[in-house]
MDTraj code that builds the backbone (N, CA, C; nanometers):
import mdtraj as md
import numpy as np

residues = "UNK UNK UNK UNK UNK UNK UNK UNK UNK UNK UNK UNK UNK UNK UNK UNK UNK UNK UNK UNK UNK UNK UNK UNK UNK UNK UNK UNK UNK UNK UNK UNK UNK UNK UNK UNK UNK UNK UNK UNK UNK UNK UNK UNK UNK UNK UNK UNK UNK UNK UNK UNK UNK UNK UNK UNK UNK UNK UNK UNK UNK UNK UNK UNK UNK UNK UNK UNK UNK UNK UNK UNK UNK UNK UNK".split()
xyz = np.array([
    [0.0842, -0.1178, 0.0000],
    [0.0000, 0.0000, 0.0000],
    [0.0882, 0.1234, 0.0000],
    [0.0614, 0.2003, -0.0628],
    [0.1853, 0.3386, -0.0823],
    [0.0763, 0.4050, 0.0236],
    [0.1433, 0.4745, 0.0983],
    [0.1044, 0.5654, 0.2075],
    [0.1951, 0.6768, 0.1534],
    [0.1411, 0.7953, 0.1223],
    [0.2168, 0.9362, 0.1364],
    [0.2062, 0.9797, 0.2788],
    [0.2738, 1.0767, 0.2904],
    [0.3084, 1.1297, 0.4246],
    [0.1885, 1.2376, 0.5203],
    [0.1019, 1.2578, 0.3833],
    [-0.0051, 1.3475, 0.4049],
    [-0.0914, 1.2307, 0.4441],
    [-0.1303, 1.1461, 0.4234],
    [-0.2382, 1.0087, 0.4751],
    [-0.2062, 1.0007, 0.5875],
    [-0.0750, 0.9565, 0.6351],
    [0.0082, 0.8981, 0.7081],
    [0.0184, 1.0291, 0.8334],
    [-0.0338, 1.1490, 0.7853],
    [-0.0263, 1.2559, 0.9313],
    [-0.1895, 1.2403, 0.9371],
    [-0.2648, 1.2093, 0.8413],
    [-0.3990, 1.2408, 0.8519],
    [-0.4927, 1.0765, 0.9526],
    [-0.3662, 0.9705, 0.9202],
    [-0.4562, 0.8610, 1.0187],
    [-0.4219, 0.8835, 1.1339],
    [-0.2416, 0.9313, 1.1684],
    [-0.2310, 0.9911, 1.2582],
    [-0.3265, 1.0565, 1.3722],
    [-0.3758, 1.1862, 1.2778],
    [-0.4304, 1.2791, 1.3719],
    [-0.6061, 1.2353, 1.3905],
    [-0.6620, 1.1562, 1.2990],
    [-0.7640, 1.0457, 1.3306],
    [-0.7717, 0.9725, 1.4554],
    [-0.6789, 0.9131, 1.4341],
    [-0.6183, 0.7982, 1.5498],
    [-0.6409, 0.8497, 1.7227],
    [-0.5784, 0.9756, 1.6802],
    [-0.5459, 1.0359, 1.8321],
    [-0.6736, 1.1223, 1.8680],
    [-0.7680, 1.1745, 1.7767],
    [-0.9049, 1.2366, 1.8207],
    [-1.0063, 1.1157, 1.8497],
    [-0.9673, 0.9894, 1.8021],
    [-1.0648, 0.8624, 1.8374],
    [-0.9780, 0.9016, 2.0025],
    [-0.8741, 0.8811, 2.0114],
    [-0.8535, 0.8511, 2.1504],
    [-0.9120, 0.9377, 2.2637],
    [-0.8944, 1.0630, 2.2273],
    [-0.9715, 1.1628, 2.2991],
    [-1.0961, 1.1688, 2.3087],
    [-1.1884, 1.1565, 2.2078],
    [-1.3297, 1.1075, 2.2303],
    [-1.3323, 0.9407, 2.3296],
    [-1.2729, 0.8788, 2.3292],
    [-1.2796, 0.7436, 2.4375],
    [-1.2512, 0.7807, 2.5235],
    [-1.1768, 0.8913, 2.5548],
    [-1.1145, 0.9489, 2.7039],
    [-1.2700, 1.0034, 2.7459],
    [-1.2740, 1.1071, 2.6488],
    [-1.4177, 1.1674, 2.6945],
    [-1.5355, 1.0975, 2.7725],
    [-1.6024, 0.9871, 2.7118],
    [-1.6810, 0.8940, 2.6783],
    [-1.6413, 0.8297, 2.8543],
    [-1.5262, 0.7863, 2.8495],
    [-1.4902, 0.7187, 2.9783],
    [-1.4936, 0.8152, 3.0973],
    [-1.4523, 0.9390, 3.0973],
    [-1.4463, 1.0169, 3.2222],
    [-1.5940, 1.0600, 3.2320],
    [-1.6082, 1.0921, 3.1374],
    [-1.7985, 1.1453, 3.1313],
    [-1.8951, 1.0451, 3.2445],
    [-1.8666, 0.9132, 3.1859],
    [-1.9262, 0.7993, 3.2331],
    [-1.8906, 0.7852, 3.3987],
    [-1.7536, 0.7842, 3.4381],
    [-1.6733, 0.8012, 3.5940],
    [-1.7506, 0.9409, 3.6648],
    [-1.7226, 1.0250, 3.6101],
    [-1.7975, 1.1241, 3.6892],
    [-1.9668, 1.1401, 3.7082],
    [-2.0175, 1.0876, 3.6358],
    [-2.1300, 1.0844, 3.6460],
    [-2.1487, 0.9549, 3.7461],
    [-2.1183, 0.8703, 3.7547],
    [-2.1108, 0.7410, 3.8236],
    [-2.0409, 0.7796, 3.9522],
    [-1.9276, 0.9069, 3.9761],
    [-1.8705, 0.8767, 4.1154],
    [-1.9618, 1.0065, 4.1733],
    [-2.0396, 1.1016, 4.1156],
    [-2.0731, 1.1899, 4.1868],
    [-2.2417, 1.1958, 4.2013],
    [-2.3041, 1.1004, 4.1090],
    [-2.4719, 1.1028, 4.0711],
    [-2.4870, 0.9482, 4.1678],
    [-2.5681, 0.9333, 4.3041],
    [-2.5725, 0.8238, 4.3901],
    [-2.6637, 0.8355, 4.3579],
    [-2.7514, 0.8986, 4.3652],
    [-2.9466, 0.8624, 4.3048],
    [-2.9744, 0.8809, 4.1713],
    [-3.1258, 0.8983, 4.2169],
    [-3.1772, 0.9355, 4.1155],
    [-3.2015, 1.0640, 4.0724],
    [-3.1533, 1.0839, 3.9467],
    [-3.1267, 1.2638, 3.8970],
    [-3.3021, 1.2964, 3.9123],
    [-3.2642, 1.4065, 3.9928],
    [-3.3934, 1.5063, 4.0171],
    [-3.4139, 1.6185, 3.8980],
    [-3.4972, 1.6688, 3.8941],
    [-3.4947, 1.8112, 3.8386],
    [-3.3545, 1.9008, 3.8035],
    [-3.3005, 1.8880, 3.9560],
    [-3.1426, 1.9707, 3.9663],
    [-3.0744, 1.8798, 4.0128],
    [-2.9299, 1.8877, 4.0211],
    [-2.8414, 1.8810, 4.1277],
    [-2.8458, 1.8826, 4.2544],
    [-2.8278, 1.7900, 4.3543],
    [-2.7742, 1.8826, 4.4967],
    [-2.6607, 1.9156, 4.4900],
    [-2.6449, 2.0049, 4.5999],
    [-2.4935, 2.1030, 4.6503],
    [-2.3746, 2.0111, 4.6107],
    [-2.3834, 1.8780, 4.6935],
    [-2.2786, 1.7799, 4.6837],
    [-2.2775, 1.7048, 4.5096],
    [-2.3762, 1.6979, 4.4424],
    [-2.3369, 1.6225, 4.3338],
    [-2.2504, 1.7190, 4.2424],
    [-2.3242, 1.8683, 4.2508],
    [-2.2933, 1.9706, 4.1642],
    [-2.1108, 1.9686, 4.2125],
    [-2.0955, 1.9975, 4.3082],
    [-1.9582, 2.0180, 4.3147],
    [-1.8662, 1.9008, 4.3034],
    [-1.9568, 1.7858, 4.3044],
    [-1.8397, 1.6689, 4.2733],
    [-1.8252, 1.6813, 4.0899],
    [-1.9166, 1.6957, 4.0223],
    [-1.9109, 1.7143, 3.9300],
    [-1.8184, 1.7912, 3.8149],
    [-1.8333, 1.9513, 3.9276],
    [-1.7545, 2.0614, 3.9052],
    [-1.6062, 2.0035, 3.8960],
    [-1.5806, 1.9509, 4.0013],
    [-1.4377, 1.9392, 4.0322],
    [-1.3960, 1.8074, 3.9825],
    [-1.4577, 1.7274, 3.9073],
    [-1.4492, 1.5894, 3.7775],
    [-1.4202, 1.6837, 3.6813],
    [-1.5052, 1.7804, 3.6452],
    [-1.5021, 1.8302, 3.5081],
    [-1.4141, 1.9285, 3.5225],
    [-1.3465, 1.9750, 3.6057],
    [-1.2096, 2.0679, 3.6307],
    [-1.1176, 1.9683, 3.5772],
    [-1.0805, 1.8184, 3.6617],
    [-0.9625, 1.7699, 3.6554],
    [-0.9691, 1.7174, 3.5365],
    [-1.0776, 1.6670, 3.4514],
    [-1.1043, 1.6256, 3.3220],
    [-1.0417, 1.7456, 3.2260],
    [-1.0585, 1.8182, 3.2578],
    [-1.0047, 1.9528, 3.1151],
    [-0.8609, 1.9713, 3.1071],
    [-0.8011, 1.9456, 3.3239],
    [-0.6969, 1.9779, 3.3016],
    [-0.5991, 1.8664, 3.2330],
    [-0.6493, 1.7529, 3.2607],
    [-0.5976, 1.6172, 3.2009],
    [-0.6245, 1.6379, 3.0439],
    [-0.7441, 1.6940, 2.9746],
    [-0.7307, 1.7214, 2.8265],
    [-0.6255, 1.7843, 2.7856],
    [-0.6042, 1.9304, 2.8880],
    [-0.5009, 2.0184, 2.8307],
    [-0.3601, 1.9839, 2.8216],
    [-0.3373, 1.8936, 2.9332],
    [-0.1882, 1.8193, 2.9506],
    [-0.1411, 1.7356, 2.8319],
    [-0.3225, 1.6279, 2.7509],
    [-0.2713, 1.5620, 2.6687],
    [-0.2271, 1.5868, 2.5359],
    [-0.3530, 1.7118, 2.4901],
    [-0.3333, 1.7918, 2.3859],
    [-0.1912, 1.8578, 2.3602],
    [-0.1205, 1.8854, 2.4662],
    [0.0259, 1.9713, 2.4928],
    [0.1146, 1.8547, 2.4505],
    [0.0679, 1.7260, 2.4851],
    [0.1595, 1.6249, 2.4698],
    [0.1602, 1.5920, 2.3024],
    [0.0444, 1.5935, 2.2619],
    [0.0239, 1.5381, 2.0928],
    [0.0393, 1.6465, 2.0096],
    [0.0746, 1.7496, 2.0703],
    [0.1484, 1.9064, 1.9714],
    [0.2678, 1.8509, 2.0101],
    [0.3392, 1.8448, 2.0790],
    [0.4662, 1.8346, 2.1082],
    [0.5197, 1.7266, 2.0381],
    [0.4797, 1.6317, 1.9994],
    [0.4763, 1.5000, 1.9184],
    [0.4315, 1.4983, 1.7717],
    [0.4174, 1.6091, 1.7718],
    [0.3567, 1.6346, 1.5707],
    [0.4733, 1.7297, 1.5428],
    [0.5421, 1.7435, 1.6577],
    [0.6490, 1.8829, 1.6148],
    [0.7746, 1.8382, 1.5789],
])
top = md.Topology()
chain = top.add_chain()
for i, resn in enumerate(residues, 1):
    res = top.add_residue(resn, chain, resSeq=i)
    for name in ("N", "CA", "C"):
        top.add_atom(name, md.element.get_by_symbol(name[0]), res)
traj = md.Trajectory(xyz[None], top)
């Protein structure tokens, strides 16, 4: 199979947005599972909202770390 180099950055960068959507998909699923114990009401309580908050803090900062990592690796 001849692969040019333009395919070959393009399954690349495929490859690695599948991975990030499975990251997504998986933390989405963890936080909702470590911070939702009942049954979702109308709202939030105090405690789910902020477990949530602070899932979806460490989730972005873990995006931003990986994204830094897969620029740094295309460079």
């Amino acid at each position: 199979m001849d692969s040019s180099p333009e395919l070959q950055r393009f399954l690349e960068q495929e490859k690695q947005k599948a991975m990030v959507s499975e990251m997504v998909g998986k933390l989405t699923s963890e936080c909702w599972d470590k911070c939702i114990t009942g049954t979702p009401g109308s709202k939030f309580s105090s405690s789910e909202s902020s477990c949530l908050t602070n899932c979806a803090q460490r989730y972005m900062e873990l995006s931003m770390h990986i994204m830094k990592k897969f620029q740094s690796m295309q460079h």
